[in-house]
Structures are given as C-alpha cells and as structure tokens.
Backbone as CSV, one residue per row, in Angstrom:
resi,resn,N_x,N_y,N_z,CA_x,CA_y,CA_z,C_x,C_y,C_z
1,UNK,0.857,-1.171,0.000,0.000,0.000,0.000,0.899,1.227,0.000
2,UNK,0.823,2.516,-0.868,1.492,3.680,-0.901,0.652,4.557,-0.358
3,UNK,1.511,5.549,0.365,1.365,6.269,0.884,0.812,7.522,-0.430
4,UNK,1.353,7.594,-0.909,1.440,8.135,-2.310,0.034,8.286,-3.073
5,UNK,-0.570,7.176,-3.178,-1.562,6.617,-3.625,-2.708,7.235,-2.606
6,UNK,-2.528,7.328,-1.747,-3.640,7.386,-0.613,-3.906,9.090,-0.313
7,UNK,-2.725,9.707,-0.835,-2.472,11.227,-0.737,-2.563,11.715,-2.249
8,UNK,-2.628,11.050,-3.063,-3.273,11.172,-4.899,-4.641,11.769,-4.721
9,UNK,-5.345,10.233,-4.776,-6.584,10.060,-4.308,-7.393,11.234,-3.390
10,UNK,-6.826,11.480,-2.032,-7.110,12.419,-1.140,-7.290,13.843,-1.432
11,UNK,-6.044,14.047,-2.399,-5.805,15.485,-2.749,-7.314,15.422,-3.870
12,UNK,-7.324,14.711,-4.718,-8.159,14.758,-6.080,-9.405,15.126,-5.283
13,UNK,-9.790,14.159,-4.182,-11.324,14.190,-3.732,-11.559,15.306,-2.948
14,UNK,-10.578,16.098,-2.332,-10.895,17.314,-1.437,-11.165,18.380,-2.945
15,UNK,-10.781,18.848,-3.885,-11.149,19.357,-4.719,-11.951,19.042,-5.736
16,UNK,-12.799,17.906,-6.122,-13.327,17.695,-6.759,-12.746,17.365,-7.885
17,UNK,-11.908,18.099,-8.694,-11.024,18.048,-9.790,-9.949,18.678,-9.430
18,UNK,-8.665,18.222,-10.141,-7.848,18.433,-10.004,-6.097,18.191,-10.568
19,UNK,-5.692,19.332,-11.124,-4.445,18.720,-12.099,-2.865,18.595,-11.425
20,UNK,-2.114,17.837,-12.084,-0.699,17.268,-11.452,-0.164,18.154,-10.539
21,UNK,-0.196,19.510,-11.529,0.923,20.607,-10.630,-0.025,20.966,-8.967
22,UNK,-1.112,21.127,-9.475,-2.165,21.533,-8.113,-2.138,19.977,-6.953
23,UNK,-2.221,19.390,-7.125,-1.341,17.926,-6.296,-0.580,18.162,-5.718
24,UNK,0.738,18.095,-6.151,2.045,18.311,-6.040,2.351,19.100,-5.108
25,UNK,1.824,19.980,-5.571,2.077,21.972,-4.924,1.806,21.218,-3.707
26,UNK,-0.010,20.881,-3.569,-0.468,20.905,-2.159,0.179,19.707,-1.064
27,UNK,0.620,18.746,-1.744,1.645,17.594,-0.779,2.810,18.336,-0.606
28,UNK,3.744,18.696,-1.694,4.989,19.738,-0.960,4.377,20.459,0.113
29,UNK,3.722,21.274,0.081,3.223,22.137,1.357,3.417,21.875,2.677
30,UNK,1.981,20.135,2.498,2.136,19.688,3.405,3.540,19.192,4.142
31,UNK,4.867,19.109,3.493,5.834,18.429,3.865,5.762,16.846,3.292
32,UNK,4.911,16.460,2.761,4.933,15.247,2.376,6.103,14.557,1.659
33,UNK,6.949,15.449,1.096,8.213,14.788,0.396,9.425,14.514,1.943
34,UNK,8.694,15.160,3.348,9.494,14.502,3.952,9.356,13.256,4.669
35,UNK,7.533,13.676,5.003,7.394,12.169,5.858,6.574,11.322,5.035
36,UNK,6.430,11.356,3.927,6.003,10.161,2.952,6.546,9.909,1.646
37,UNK,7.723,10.497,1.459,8.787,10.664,0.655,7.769,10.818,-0.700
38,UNK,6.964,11.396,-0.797,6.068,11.894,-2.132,7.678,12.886,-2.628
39,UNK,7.429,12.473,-4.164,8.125,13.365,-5.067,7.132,13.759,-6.247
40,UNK,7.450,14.743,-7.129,7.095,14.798,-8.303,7.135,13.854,-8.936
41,UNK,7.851,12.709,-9.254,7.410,11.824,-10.064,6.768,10.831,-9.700
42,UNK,6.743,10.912,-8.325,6.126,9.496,-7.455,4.606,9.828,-7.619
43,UNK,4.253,11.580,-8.056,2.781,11.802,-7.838,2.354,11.672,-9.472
44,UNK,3.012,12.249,-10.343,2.847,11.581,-11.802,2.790,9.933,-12.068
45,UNK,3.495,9.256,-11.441,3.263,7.998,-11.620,1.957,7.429,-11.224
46,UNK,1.681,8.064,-9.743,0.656,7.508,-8.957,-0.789,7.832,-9.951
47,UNK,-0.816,9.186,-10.901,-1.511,9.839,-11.138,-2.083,8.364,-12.585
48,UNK,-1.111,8.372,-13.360,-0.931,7.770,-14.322,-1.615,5.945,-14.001
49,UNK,-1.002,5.631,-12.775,-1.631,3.839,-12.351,-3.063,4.214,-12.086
50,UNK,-3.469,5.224,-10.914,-4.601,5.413,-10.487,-5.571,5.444,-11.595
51,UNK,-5.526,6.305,-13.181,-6.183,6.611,-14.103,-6.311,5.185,-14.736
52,UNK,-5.148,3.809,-15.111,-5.464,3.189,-15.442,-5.908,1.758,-14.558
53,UNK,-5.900,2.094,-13.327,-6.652,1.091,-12.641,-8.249,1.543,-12.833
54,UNK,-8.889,2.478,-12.969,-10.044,2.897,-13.684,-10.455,3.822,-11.844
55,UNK,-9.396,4.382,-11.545,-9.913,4.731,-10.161,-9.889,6.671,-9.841
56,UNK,-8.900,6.268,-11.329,-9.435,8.098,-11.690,-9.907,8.653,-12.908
57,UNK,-10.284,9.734,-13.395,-10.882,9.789,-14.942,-10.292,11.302,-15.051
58,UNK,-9.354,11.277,-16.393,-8.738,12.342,-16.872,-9.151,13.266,-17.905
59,UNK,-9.267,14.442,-17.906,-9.340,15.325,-19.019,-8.412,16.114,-19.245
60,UNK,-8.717,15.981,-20.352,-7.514,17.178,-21.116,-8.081,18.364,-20.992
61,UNK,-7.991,19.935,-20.642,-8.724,20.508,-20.497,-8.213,21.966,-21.226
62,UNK,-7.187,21.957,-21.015,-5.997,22.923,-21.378,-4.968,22.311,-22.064
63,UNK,-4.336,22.987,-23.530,-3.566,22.545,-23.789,-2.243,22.181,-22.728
64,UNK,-1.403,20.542,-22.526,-0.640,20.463,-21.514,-0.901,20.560,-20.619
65,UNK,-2.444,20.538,-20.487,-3.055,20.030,-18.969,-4.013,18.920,-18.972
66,UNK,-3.353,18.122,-17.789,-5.004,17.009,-17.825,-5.784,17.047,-16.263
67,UNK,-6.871,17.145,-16.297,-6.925,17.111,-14.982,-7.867,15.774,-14.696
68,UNK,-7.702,15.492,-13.160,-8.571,14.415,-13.100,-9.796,14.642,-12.213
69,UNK,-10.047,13.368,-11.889,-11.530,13.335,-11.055,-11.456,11.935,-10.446
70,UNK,-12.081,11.741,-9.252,-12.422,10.483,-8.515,-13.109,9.998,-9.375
71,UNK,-13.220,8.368,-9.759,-14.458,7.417,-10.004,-15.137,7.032,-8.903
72,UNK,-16.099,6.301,-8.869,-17.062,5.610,-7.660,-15.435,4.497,-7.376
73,UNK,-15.027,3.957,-8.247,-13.824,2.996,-7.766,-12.953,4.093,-7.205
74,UNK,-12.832,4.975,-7.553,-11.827,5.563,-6.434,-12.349,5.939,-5.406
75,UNK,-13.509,6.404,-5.022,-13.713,6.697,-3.967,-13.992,5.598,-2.860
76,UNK,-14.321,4.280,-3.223,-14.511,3.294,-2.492,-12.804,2.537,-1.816
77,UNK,-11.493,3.157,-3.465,-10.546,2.780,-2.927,-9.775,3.629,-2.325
78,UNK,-9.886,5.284,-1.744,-9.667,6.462,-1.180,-10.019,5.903,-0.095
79,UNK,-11.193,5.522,0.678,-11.787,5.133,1.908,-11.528,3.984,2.758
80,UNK,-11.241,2.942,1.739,-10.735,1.570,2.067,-9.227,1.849,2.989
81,UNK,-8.266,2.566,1.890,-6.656,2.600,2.188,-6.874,4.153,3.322
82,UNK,-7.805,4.993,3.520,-8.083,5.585,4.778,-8.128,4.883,6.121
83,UNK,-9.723,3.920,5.739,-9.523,3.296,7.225,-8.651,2.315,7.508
84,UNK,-7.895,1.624,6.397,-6.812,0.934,6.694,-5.738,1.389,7.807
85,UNK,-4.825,2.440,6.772,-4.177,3.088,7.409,-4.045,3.793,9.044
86,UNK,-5.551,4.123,9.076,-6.225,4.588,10.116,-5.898,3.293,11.410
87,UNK,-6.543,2.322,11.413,-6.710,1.148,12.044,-5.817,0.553,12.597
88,UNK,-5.056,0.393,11.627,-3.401,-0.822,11.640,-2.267,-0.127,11.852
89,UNK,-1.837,-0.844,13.111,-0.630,0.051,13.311,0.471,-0.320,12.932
90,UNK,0.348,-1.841,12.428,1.836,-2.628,11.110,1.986,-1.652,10.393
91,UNK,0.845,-0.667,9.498,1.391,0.009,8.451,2.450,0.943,8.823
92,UNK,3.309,1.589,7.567,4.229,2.373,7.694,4.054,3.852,8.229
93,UNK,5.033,4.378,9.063,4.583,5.205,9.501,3.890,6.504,8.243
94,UNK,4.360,6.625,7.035,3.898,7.489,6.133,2.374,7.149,6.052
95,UNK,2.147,6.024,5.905,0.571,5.540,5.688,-0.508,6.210,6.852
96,UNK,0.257,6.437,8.267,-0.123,6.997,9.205,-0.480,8.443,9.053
97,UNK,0.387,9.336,8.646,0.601,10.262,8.010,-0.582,11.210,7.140
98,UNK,-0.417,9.991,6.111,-1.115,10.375,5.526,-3.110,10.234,5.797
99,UNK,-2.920,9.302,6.727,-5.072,8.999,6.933,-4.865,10.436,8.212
100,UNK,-3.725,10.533,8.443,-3.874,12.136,9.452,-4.248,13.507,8.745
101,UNK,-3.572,13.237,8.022,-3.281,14.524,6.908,-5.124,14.666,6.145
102,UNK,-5.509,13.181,5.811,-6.715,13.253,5.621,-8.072,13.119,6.305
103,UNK,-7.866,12.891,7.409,-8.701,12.417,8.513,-10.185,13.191,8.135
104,UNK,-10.141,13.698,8.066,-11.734,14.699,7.912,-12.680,14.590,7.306
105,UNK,-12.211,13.107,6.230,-12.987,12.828,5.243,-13.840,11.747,5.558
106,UNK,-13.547,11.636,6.656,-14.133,10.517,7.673,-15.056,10.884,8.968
107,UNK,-16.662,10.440,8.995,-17.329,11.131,10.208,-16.866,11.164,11.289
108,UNK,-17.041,11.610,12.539,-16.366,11.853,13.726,-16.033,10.530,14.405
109,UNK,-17.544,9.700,14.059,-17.706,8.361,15.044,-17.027,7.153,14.237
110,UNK,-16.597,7.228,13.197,-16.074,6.270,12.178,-14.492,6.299,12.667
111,UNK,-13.866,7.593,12.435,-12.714,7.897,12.486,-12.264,7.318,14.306
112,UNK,-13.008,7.552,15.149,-12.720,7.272,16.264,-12.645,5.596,16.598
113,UNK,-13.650,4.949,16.021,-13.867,3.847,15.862,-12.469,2.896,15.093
114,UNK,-12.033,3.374,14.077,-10.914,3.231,14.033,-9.873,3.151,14.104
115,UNK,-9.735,4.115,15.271,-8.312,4.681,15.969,-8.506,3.846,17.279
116,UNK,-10.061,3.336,17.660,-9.932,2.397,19.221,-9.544,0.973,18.370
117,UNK,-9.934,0.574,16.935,-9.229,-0.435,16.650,-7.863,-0.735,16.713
118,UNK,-7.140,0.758,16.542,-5.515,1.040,16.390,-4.964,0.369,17.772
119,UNK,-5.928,1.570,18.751,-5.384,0.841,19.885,-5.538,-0.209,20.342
120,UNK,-6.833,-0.946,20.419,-6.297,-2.464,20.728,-5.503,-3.026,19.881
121,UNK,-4.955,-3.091,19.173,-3.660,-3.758,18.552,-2.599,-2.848,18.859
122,UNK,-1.995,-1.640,18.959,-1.221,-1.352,19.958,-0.751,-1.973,21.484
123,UNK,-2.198,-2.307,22.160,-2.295,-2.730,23.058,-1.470,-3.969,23.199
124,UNK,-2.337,-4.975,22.118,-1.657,-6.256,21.661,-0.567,-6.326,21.664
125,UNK,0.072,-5.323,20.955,1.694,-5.397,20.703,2.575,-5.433,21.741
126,UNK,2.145,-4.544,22.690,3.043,-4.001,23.765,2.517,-5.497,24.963
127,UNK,1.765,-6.045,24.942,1.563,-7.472,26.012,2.504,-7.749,25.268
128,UNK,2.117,-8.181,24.277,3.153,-9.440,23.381,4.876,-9.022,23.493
129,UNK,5.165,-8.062,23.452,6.439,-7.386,23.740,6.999,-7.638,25.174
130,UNK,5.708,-7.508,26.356,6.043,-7.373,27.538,6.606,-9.124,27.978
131,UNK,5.772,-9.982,26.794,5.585,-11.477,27.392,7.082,-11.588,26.860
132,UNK,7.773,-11.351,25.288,8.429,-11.610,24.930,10.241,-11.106,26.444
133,UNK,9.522,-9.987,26.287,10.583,-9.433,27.161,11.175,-10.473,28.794
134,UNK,9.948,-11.102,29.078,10.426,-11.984,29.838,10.732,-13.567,30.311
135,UNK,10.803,-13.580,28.521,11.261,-15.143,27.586,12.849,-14.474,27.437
136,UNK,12.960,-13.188,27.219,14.721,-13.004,27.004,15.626,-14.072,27.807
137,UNK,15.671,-14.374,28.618,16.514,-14.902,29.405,16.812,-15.991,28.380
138,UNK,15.721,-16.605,28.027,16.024,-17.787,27.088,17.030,-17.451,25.636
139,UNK,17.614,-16.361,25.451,17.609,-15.252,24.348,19.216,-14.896,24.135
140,UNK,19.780,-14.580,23.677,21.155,-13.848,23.972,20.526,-12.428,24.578
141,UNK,21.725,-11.903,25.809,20.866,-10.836,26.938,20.822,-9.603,25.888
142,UNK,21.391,-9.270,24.834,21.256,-8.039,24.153,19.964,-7.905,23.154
143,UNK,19.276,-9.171,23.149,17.662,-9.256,22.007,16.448,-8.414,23.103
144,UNK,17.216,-8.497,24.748,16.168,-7.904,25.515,15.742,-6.440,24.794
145,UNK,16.660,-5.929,24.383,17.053,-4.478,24.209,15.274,-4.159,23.007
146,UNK,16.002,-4.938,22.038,14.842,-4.949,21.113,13.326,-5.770,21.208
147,UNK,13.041,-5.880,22.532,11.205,-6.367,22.910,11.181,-4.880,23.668
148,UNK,12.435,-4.551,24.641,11.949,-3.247,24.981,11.344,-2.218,24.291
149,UNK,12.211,-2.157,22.927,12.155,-1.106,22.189,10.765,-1.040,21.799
150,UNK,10.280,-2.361,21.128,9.076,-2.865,21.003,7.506,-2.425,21.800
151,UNK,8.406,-2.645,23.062,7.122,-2.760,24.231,6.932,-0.743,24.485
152,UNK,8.229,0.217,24.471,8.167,1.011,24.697,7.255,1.872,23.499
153,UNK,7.545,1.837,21.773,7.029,2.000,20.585,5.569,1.864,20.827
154,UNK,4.988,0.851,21.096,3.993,0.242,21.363,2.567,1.376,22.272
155,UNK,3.962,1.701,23.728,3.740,2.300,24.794,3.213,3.895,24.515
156,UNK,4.409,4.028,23.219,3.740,5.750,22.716,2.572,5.803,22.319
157,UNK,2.737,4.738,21.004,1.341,4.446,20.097,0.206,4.861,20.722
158,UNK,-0.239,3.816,21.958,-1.286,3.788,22.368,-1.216,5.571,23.539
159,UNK,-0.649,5.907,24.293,-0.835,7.249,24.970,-1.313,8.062,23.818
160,UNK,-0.242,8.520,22.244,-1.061,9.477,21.093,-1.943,8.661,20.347
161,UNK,-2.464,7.596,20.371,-3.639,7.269,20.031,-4.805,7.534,21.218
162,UNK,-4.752,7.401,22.125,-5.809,7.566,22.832,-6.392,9.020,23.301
163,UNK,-4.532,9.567,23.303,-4.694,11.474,23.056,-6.101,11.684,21.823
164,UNK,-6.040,11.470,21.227,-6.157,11.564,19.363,-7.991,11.316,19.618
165,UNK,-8.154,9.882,20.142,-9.441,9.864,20.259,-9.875,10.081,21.255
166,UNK,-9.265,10.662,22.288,-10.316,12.335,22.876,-10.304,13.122,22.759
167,UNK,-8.807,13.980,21.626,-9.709,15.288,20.789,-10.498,15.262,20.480
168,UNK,-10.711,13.903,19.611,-12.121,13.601,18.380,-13.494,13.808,19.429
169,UNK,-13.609,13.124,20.072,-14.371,12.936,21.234,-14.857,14.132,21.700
170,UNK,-14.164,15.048,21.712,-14.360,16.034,22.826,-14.912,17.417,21.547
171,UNK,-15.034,17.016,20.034,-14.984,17.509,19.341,-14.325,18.247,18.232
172,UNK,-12.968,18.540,18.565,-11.950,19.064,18.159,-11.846,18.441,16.408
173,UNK,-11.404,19.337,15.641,-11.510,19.003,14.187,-12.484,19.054,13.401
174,UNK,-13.070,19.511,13.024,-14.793,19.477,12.179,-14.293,18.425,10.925
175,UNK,-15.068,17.377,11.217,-14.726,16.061,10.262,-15.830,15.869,9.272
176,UNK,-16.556,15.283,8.578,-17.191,14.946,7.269,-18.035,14.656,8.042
177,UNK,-19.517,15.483,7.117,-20.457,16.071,7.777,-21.165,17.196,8.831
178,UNK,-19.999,17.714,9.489,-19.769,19.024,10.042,-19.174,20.004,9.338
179,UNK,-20.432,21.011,10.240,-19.997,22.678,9.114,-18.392,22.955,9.252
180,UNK,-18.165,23.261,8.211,-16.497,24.301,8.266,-15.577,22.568,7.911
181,UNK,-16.548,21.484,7.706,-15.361,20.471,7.346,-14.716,20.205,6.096
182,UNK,-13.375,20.145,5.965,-12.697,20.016,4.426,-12.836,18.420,4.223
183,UNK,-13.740,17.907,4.230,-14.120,16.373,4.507,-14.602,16.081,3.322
184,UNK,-15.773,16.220,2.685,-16.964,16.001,1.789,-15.786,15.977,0.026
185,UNK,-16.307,15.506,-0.118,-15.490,15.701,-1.441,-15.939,16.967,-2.411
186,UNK,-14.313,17.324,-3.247,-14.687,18.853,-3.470,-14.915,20.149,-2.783
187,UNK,-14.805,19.725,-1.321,-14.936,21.336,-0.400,-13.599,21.943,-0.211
188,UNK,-12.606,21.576,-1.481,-11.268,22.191,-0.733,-11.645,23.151,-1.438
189,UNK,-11.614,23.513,-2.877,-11.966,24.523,-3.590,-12.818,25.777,-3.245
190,UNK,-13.656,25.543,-2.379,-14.776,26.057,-2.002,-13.871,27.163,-0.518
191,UNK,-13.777,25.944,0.189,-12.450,26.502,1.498,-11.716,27.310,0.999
192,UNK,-10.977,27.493,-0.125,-9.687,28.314,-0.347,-10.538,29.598,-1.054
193,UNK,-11.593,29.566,-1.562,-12.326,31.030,-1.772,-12.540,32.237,-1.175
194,UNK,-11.356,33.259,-1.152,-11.485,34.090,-0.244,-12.698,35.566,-0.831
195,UNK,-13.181,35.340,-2.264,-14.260,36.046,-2.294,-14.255,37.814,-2.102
C-alpha cells in the first residue's frame, strides 16, 4: 500500500477536480516529500496507475493540462486505504501520516472507531512485547534491548492514540459532515475562496 496513492486520491477528492501541478504543490506544502517521501514523479506515476486502474478519470482541459476526477472505484478505494491506514498500526509510519493529513474525510464516530481499533492492537503489541521481554533470558541478553524497544514503541502508540481519540471525542476538528469540514469531497476549492 502507498502512501502516495492514498495522498493522490485524497488530494483529487478534497477538490473535486484536479491537475498534477495543483497535487504536487499541495503535498509539498504539506511536507509530504518529507514524511512520505512523495516526489514529483512518485505523484505523476501515482496519477498515471490510479487513471489506469479505472480509479481516476482524466481530461484534457488545457492545452498540456489534464486534470482528473475520482471514479465511484476511487472513492470506495480512497476510503478503504483511509480506514486501513487509520486502524493498523503494522502500516508504515507514512501511511499513518497520511489517513492524518486526511482524517476529515471521515465522520467523527467512524474515524474514532478506528483509531480504538488502532489501539487495541497497539495494546496487543506491547503485552506481546512485555511477554516476549520476559522469555529473554532464554535469548542472547542483548535481544532484551529490542522487545523493549518494542514494548516502549507500542507504549507511545497507544498514549497518542488515545490522546487523538479524545480530541475527536471532545470535538476538536470538524470532520465529514460538520460545518467548516474540508471532509466532503470537493470542499477544498470552495475553502480556499477568499471572495
């Protein structure tokens, strides 16, 4: 799963339409070429698979411009690799990243719901770390080092995950379906209208 892919997708559906350079621009912004190593060509490529997996639809609109648009397949596969990302805390930390970066596109009670899935498998991890940690003996004594590391990783996860879903909780963020949310597909355009 790319991170890449999931921040394509994301960018396209917050604007409704949308062309390469206007992508690009808005992931540089975000920093994304640092914590999801998005490049310019990684977002042309992504742009290019996404169109022929049938999950985006391109126009030419301007000479040397194409712009695209979500399909119903993309939007079902925008949401999928959201709550994935969202959920699972195996994925890479960019994948993390990025369902953050997009979070809004997701109702309040969905998004939360997902993040208590995160944490019980956080949870999971850090028992399983704690059990492992006191099988070391059986171990060469320096493998202790790495269940710690494990059990401690684990230990963050779940404190900023549980931070996370009592902002949500407590309201913080206007997410999809709430006024002022950049959630709905196409309300970025609308948001950046200073009129």
């Amino acid at each position: 799963m790319s991170a890449t892919r999931l921040l394509v997708l994301g960018v396209v559906r917050g604007y409704g339409r949308a062309h390469g350079y206007l992508i690009g621009n808005d992931l540089l912004s975000w920093g994304a070429d640092r914590w999801a190593n998005v490049k310019w060509g990684s977002i042309y490529h992504a742009l290019k698979q996404l169109t022929k997996g049938g999950y985006l639809h391109e126009e030419w609109t301007v000479p040397g411009r194409t712009d695209y648009e979500l399909t119903e397949a993309g939007e079902h596969e925008f949401q999928k690799l959201l709550r994935n990302a969202l959920s699972k805390p195996d994925n890479k930390a960019d994948m993390l990243g990025a369902a953050l970066a997009l979070l809004p596109a997701l109702p309040r009670e969905e998004a939360i719901k997902m993040l208590k899935q995160r944490l019980a498998a956080l949870e999971a991890e850090r028992d399983d770390a704690g059990v492992q940690l006191r099988k070391s003996a059986e171990r060469p004594p320096h493998v202790w080092e790495l269940y710690s590391l494990w059990e401690h990783n684990a230990q963050g996860g779940i404190e900023w995950t549980q931070g996370l879903i009592d902002r949500l909780s407590s309201g913080s963020y206007p997410m999809r379906g709430e006024p002022d949310s950049p959630g709905e597909p196409g309300s970025w355009a609308a948001a950046l209208r200073t009129d």
